[in-house]
C-alpha positions as CSV (number, residue, x, y, z in Angstrom):
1,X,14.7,-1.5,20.2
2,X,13.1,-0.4,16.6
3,X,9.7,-0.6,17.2
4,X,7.9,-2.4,13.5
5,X,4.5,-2.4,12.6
6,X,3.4,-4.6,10.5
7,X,0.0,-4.1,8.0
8,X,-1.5,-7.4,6.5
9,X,-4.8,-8.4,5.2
10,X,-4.5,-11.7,6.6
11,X,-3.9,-12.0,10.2
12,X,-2.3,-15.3,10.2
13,X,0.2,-13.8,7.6
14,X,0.9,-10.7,10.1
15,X,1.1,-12.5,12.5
16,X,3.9,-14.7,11.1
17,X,5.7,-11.5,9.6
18,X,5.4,-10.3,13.1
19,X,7.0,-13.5,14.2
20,X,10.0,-13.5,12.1
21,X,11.2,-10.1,13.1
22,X,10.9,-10.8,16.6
23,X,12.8,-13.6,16.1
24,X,15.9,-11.5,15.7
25,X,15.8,-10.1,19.2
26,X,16.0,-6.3,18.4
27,X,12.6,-5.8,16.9
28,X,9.5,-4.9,18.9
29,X,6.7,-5.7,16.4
30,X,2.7,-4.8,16.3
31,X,1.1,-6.6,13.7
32,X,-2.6,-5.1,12.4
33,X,-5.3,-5.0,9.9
34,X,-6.0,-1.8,7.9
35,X,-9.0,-1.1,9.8
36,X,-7.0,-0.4,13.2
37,X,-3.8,0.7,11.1
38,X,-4.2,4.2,12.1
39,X,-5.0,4.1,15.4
40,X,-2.1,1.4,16.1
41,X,0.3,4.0,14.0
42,X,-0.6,7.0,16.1
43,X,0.1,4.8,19.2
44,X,3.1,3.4,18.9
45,X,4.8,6.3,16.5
46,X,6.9,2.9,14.8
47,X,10.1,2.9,13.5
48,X,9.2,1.5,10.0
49,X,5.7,0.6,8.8
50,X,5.7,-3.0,6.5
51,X,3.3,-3.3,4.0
52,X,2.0,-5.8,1.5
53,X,1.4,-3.6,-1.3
54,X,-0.7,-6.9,-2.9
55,X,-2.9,-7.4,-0.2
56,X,-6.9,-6.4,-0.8
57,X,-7.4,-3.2,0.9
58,X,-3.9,-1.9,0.6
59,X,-4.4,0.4,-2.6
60,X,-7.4,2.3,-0.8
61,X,-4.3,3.0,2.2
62,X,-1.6,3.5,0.1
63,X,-3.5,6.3,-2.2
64,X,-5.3,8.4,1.1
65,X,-8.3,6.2,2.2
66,X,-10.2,9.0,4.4
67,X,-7.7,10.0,6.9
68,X,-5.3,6.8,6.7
69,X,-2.8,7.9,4.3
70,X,-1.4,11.3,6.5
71,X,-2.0,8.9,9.8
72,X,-0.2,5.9,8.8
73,X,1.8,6.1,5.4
74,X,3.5,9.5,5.5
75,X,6.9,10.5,6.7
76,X,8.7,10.4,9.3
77,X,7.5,7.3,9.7
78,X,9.6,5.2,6.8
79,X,7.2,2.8,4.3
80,X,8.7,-0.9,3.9
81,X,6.6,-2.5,1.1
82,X,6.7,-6.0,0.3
83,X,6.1,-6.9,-3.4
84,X,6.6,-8.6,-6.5
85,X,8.5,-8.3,-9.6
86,X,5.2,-9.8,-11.5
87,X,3.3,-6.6,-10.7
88,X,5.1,-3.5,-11.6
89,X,2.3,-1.2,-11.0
90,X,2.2,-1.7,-7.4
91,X,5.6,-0.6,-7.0
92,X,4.4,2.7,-8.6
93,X,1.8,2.8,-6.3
94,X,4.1,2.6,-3.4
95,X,6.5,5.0,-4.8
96,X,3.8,7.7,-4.7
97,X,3.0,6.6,-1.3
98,X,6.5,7.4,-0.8
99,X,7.7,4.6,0.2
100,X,11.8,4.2,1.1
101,X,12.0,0.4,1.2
102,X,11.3,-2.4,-1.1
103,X,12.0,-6.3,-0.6
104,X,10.5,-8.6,-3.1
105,X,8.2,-11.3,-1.8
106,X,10.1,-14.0,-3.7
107,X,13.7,-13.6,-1.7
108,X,14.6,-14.9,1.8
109,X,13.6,-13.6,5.7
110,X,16.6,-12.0,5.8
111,X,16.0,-9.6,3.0
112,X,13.5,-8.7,5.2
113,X,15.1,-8.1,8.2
114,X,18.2,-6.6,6.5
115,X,15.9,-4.1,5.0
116,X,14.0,-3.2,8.5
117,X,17.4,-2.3,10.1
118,X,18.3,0.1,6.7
119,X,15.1,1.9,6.7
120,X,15.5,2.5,10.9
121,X,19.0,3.6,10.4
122,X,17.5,6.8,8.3
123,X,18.4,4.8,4.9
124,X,17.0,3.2,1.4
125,X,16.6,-0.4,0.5
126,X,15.7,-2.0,-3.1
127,X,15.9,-5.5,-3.7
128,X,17.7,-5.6,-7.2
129,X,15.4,-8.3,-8.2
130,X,12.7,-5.3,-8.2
131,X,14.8,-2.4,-10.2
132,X,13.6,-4.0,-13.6
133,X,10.0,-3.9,-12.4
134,X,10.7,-0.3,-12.0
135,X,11.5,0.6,-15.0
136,X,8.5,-1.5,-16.7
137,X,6.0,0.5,-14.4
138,X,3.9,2.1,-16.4
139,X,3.4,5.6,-15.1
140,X,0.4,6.0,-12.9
141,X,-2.2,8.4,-14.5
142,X,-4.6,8.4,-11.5
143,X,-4.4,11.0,-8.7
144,X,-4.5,9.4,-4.9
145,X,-7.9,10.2,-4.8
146,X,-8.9,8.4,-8.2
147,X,-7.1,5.7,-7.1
148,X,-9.0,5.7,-3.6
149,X,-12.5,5.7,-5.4
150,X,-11.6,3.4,-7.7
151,X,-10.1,0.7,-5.2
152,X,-13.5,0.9,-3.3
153,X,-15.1,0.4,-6.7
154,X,-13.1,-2.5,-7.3
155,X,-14.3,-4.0,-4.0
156,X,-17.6,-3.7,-5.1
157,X,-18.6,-0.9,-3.2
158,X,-21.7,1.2,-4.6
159,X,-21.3,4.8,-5.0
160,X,-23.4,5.8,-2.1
161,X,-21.4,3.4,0.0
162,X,-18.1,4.9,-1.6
163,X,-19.2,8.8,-0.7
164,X,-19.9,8.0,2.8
165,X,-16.3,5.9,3.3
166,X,-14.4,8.8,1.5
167,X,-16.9,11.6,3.1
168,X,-17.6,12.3,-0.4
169,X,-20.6,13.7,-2.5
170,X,-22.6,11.1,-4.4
171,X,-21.7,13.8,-7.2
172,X,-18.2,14.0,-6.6
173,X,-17.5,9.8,-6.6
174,X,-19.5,9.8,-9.9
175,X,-16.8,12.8,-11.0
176,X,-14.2,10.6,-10.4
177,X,-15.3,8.1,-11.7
178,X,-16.0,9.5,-14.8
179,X,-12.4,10.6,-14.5
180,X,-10.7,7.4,-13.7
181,X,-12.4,5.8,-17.2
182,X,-11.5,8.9,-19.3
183,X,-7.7,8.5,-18.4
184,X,-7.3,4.4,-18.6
185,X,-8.8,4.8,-22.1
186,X,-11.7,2.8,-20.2
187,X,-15.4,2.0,-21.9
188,X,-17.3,2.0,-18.1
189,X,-16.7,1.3,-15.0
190,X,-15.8,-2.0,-15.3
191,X,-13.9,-1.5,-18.0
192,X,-11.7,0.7,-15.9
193,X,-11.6,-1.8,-13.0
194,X,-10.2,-4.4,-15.8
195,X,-7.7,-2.4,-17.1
196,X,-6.7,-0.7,-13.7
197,X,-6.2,-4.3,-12.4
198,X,-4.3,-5.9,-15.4
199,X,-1.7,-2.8,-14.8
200,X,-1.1,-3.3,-10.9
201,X,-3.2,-0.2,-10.1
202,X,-5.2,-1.4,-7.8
C-alpha cells in the first residue's frame, strides 16, 4: 500500500484529491492543511507528498517556513507538485524545493495517479504540457529564506509578526527585506510583492 499525503489550502479540495486516489484501491491517503503538515509528515513517513504549488501558504512551505521545509518537503520523501503551465515561476519554486514530480492542473485524474505510482516506484514524472513552462521560468533570484519572508509579507504579515513566525530578528526580516527589493529591481516593499507575484514567485 503507498501511503500519499496530500497538502491543500482548501480542505474540500484535499479532501477530494484524497478521494480520487483512494479510489484506485492501492493508495492509502492523509489529506492536511500546512499548519499540521509536519506533524502529519513525521507520522505517517508517506510514500509521496502532493502539493499545490498555487495554493496560499504553499510558497512559505516550499522555501523553509520555520522548521516545515526539512520536516515535510525534503528527501526521502519524494515532492509531487501540482501546477500550471500559466505560472512558470512556481515550477521554479518547486524545483528548488526539490521536487521529483510534476502533473499539470489542466490534464486528467489519471495523470495524477499515474504520476503517484512513478514517484513511489523511486522515479521522475513531468507532464510534457509543463516542459515549456520550464524553460520560460525565469530563474529565481531569491534564497529560501527571502522567499520565506517575503511570502509572509505578501500575506500581509507585519515585520514583528514575520520575526516571531520565522524566529527571526526584527533586524534581520528588515535585512531581508531590504534584500528581496534590491534583487527584483523592486522600489519598496510593495513593489517587490508586485513584481515577485507577476513572476510566480510567491
Amino acid at each position: 500500500m503507498t501511503k500519499v499525503l496530500v497538502l491543500h489550502s482548501v480542505s474540500l479540495v484535499g479532501s477530494a484529491l484524497a478521494a480520487l486516489l483512494r479510489s484506485e484501491g492501492d493508495f492509502d491517503v492523509t489529506s492536511t492543511g500546512w499548519h499540521t503538515a509536519a506533524r502529519h509528515a513525521e507520522t505517517l513517513c508517506p510514500d509521496v507528498t502532493v502539493v499545490d504549488v498555487d495554493c496560499p501558504g504553499a510558497t512559505a512551505v516550499l522555501a523553509g517556513d520555520g522548521r516545515s521545509r526539512r520536516r515535510v518537503l525534503a528527501p526521502p520523501t519524494p515532492l509531487l507538485v501540482l501546477a500550471t503551465a500559466g505560472t512558470p515561476g512556481t515550477l521554479g519554486r518547486a524545483f528548488q524545493a526539490e521536487a521529483r514530480g510534476y502533473v499539470d492542473k489542466d490534464g486528467s485524474p489519471g495523470r495524477l495517479v499515474r504520476a503517484v505510482r512513478k514517484l513511489a516506484a523511486g522515479e521522475r514524472f513531468i507532464d510534457a504540457s509543463l516542459a515549456s513552462a520550464f524553460m520560460e521560468a525565469d530563474p529565481v533570484p531569491l534564497s529560501a529564506r527571502e522567499l520565506s519572508v517575503l511570502a509572509r509579507a505578501a500575506e500581509g504579515d507585519s515585520v514583528a509578526e514575520i520575526a516571531r513566525a520565522l524566529h527571526l530578528a526584527s533586524g534581520t526580516v528588515r535585512n531581508y527585506m531590504a534584500a528581496v527589493t534590491r534583487k527584483t529591481g523592486a522600489r519598496n516593499r510593495i513593489d517587490a510583492i508586485r513584481i515577485s507575484r507577476r513572476k510566480g514567485w510567491v
